[in-house]
C-alpha positions in Angstrom: 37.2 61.8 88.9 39.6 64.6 88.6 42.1 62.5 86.6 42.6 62.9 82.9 43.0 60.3 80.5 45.6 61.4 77.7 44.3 59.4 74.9 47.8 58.8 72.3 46.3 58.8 68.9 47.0 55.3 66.4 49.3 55.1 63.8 48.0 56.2 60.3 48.5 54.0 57.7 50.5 54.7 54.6 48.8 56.1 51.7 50.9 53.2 49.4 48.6 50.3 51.5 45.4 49.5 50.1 42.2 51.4 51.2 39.2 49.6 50.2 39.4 47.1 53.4 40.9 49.3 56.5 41.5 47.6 59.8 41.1 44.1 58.0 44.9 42.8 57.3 45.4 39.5 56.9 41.7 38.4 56.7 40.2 35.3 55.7 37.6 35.2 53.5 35.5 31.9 53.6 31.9 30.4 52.4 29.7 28.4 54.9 29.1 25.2 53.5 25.2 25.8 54.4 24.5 29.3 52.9 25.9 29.7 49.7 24.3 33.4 49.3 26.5 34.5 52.4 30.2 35.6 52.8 31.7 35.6 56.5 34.5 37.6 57.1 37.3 36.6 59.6 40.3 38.6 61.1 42.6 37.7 62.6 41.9 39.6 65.5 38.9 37.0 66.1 36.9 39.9 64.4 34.0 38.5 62.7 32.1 40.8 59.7 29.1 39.6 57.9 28.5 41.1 54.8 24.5 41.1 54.2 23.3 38.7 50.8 23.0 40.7 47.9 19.5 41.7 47.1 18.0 39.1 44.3 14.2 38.9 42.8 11.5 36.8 44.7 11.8 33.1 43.6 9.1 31.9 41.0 5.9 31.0 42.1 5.4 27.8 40.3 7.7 25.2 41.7 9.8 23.1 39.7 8.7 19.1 39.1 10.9 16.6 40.2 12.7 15.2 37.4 12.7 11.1 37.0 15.2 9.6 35.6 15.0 5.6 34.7 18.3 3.8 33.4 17.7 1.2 30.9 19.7 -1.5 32.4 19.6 -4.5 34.2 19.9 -2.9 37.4 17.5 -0.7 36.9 17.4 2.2 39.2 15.0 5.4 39.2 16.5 8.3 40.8 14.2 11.4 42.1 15.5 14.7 42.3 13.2 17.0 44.5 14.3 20.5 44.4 12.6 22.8 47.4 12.8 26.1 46.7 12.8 27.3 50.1 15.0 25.2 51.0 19.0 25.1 50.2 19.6 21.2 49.9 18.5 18.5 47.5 17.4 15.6 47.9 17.9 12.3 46.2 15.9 9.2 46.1 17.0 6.3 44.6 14.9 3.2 44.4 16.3 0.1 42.2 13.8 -1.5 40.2 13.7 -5.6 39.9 15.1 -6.3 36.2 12.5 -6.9 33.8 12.9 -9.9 31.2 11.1 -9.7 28.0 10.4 -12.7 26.2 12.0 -12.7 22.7 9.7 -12.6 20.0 10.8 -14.3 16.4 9.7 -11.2 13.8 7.0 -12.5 11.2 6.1 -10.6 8.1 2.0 -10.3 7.4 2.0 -12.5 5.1 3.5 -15.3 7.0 0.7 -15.2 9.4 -2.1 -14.7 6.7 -0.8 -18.4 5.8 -0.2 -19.3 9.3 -4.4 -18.5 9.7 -5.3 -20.0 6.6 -3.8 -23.0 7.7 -5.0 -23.3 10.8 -8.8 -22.3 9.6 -11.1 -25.6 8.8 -12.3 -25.4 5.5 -16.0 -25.2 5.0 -17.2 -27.1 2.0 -20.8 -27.3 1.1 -21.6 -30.7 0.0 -22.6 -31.1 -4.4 -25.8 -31.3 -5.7 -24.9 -35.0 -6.7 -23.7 -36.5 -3.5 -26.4 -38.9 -1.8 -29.2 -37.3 -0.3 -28.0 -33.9 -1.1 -30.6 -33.3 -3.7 -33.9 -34.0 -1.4 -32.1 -32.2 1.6 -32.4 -29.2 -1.0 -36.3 -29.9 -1.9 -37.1 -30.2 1.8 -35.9 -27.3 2.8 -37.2 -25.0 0.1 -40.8 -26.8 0.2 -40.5 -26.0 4.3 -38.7 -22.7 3.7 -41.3 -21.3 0.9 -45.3 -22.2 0.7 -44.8 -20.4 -2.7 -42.0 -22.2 -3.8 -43.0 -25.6 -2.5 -45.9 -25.5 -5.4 -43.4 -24.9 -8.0 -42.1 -28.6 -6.3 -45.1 -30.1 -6.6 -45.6 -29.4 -9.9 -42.1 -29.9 -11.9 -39.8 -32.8 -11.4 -36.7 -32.5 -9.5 -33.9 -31.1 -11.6 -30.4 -33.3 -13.2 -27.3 -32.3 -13.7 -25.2 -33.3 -17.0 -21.1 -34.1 -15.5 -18.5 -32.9 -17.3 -14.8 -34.0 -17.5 -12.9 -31.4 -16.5 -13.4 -28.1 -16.0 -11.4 -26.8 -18.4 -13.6 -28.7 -21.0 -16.8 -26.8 -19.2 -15.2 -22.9 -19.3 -14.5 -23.7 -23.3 -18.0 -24.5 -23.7 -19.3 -21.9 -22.1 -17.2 -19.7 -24.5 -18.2 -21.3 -27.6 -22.0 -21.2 -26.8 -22.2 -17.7 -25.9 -24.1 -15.1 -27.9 -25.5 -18.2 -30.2 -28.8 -20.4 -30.9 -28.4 -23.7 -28.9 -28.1 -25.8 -32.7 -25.2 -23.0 -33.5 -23.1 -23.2 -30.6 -23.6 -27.2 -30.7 -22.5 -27.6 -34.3 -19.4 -25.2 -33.5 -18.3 -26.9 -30.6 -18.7 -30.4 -32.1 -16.2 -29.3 -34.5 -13.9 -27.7 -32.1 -13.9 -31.2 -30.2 -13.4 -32.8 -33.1 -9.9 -30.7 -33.8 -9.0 -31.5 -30.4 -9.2 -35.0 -31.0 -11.6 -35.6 -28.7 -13.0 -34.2 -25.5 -10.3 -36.0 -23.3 -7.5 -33.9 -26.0 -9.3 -30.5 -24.8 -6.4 -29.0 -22.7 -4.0 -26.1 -22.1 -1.6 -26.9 -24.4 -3.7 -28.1 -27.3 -5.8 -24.8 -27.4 -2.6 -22.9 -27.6 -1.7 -25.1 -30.5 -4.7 -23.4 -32.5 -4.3 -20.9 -34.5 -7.0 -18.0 -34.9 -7.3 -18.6 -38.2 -8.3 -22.7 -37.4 -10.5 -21.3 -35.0 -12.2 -19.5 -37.9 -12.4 -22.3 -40.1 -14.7 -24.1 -38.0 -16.4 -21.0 -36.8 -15.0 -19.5 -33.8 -15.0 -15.5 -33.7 -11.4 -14.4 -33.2 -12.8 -12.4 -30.0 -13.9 -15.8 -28.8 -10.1 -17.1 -29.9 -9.0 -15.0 -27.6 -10.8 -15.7 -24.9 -10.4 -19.4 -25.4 -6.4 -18.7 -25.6 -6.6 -16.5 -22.7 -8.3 -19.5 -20.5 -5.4 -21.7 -21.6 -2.8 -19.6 -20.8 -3.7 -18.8 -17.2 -4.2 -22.7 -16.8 -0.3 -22.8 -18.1 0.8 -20.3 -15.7 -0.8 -22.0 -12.3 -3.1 -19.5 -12.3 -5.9 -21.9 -12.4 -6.1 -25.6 -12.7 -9.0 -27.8 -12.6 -8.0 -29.2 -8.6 -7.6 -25.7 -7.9 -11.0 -25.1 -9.0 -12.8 -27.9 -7.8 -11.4 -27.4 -3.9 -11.8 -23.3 -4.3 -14.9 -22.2 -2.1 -17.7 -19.7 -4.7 -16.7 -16.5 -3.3 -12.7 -17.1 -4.4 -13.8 -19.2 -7.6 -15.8 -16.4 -8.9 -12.9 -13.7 -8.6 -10.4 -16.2 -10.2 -12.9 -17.0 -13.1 -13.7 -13.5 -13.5 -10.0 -12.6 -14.5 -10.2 -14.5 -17.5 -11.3 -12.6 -20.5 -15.0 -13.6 -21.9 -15.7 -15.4 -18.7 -18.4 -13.1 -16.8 -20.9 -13.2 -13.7 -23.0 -15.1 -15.7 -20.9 -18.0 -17.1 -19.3 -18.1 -13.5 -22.9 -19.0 -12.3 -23.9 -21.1 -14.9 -20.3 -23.0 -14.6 -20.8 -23.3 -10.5 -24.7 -24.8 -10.9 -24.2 -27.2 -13.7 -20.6 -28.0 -13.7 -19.6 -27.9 -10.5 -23.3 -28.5 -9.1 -22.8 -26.1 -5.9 -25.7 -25.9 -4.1 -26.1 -22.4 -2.8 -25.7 -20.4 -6.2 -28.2 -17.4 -7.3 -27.4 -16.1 -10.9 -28.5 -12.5 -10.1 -28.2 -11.2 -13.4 -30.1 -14.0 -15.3 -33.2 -12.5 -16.8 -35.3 -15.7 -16.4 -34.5 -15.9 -13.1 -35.5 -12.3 -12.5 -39.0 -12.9 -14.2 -39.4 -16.3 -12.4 -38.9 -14.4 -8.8 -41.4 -11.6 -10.4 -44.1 -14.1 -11.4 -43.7 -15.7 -8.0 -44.5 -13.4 -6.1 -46.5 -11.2 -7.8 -44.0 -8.5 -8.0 -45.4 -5.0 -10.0 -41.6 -5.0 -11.5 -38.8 -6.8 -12.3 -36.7 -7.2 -9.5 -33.2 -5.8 -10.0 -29.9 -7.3 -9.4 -29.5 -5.6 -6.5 -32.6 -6.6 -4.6 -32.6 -10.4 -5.2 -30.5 -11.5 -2.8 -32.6 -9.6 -0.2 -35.5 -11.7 -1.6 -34.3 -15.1 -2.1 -32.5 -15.0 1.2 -34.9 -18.0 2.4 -33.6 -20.0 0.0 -30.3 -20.3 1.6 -28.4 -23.0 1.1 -29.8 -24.3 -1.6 -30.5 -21.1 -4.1 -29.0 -22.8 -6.8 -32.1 -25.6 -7.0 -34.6 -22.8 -6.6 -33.2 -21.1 -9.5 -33.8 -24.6 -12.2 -37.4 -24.2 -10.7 -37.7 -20.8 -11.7 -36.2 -21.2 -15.2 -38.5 -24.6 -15.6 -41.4 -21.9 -14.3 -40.7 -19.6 -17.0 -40.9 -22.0 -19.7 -44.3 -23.3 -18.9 -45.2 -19.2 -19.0 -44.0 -18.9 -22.2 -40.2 -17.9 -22.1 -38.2 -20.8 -23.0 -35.1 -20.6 -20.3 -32.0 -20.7 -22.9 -29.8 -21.2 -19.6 -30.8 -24.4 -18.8 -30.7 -25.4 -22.3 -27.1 -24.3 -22.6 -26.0 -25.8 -19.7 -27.4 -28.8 -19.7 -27.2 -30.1 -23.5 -30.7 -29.4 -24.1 -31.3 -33.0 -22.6 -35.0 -31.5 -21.8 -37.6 -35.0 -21.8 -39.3 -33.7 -19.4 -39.8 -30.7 -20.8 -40.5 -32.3 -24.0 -43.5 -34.7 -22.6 -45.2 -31.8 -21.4 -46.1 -30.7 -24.8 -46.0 -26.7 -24.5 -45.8 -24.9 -27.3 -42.0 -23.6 -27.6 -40.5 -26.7 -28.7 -38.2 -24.9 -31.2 -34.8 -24.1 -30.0 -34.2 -20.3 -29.1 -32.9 -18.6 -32.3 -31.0 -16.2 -30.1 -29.9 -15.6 -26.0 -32.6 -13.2 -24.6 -32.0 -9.7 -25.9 -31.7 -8.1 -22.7 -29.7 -10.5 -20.5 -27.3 -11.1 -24.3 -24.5 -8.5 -22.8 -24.3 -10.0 -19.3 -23.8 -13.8 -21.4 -21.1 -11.9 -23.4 -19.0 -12.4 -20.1 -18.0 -8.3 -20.3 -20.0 -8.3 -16.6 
């Protein structure tokens, strides 16, 4: 107890050594692999200093979304990255997908499949007016479809159809004849098939041939020259043509007709019912028509153009026969149908024996229903 300890004071270093790390010589300085925010300190006197992490802001509170990662290959492998904020490892997921095989598809334009589609679709075709049987298929269904009809049947005989020899011989007609007296437009177009050489020499290339001025000669308007040149040359371009026009269904035939100049709703209509005796045609803008559907059922006005579908919808498919009975109606009220007459040849014995009072030919197309036979509509 009495014993003192002498206590021999340490060397002091030199003031040339460095000061920022006493007592720490030949230290190691090294990272543990599983805190990267820590530095452990190691003498070599077995010495161990930890220097605290340095102070850092809180971690966000929204945690980060794993991040998926898909490789377009064969192998196809989607890795998953998951990053844990509280915790100091990653981890990686790796699942291989199957590969996927696609089956190569040939590239087609639109048009290639509109013709694929048009090809493939049937063709509906309603059946003429003068195929067998067609005719009283049409008067039984409109004496069935309409009591008010079926006494226009009763009364009138059943209606005939003139045949033409080509089509293009029926659209020139129709030209010639328009805006004119029935003995007018005959005595023109009997000259114009006689400087054809004939009906069978009516085509394309002859019309070209004439001139407007040998048009005028015989009587043709050079507006109707032009029309009638127009018609050929669309015929000499394979825009139309008469098999074309015979095999085209009414909704394309009347947009294709309708390009030529002259050629209106009304010729179109006329053309389809006595040319091309189509069955299901309503001329919507012919004025006897209109009156004929007004006297029929007691209408206060004259239906428009726009409501006579909705009112001759019962007709269906066989409007075009319920529209002779209409125009034959009209003429027994007093308006002679100059339709008819101009579509048929004014071949009208039936009309005739009757005995009514307008036997003269009309001296002109009705006033009214004159622009719409212009063919500007």
């Amino acid at each position: 107890m009495g014993e003192q300890t002498q206590i021999q004071p340490q060397p002091q270093p030199s003031q040339s050594e460095s000061q920022p790390l006493p007592q720490i010589e030949n230290q190691v300085y090294h990272r543990p692999l599983n805190d990267p925010t820590t530095t452990v300190i190691t003498t070599t006197n077995t010495e161990s200093t930890t220097i605290p992490p340095p102070i850092t802001s809180p971690p966000a509170k929204i945690p980060s979304r794993p991040r998926k990662i898909r490789k377009l290959s064969p192998d196809a492998a989607v890795v998953t990255t998951v990053n844990d904020p509280n915790s100091t490892q990653t981890s990686i997921t790796t699942t291989t997908e199957p590969p996927r095989t696609t089956a190569t598809k040939t590239p087609r334009t639109k048009t290639s499949q509109h013709r694929a589609l048009v090809a493939l679709a049937p063709r509906i075709m309603a059946r003429s007016l003068t195929c067998e049987g067609e005719l009283e298929n049409a008067i039984r269904h409109l004496r069935n479809a309409d009591p008010l009809l079926a006494s226009l049947i009763e009364i009138y005989p059943p209606p005939t159809f003139d045949t033409f020899p080509t089509p293009f011989l029926a659209l020139s007609r129709s030209i010639l004849y328009q805006q004119l007296a029935f003995k007018a437009g005959t005595s023109i177009y009997t000259r114009f098939i006689s400087l054809c050489g004939g009906e069978a020499g009516v085509l394309p290339e002859t019309v070209l041939a004439l001139t407007p001025q040998q048009l005028r000669q015989i009587g043709v308007s050079g507006r109707k020259a032009s029309y009638l040149h127009d018609l050929a040359r669309k015929y000499q371009n394979g825009i139309l043509s008469d098999s074309a026009i015979v095999n085209m269904d009414d909704k394309s035939l009347f947009t294709m007709l309708t390009m030529v100049n002259g050629i209106g709703s009304w010729s179109v209509h006329m053309f389809m019912i006595f040319s091309l005796h189509r069955p299901d045609v309503l001329p919507i803008n012919d004025l006897q028509v209109r009156k004929g559907v007004q006297l029929l059922y007691n209408l206060p006005e004259l239906p428009r153009p726009s409501q006579m579908d909705q009112l001759c919808e019962k007709w269906r498919p066989y409007r075009s026969v319920a529209s002779w009975y209409l125009w034959r109606f009209n003429e027994v009220k007093g308006s002679p149908s100059s339709a008819v007459a101009l579509a048929t040849s004014g071949n009208f014995t039936e009309h005739q024996q009757e005995g009514q009072q307008h036997q003269q030919e009309p001296q002109l197309i009705d006033p009214i229903n004159s622009i719409i036979n212009l063919g500007y509509l």
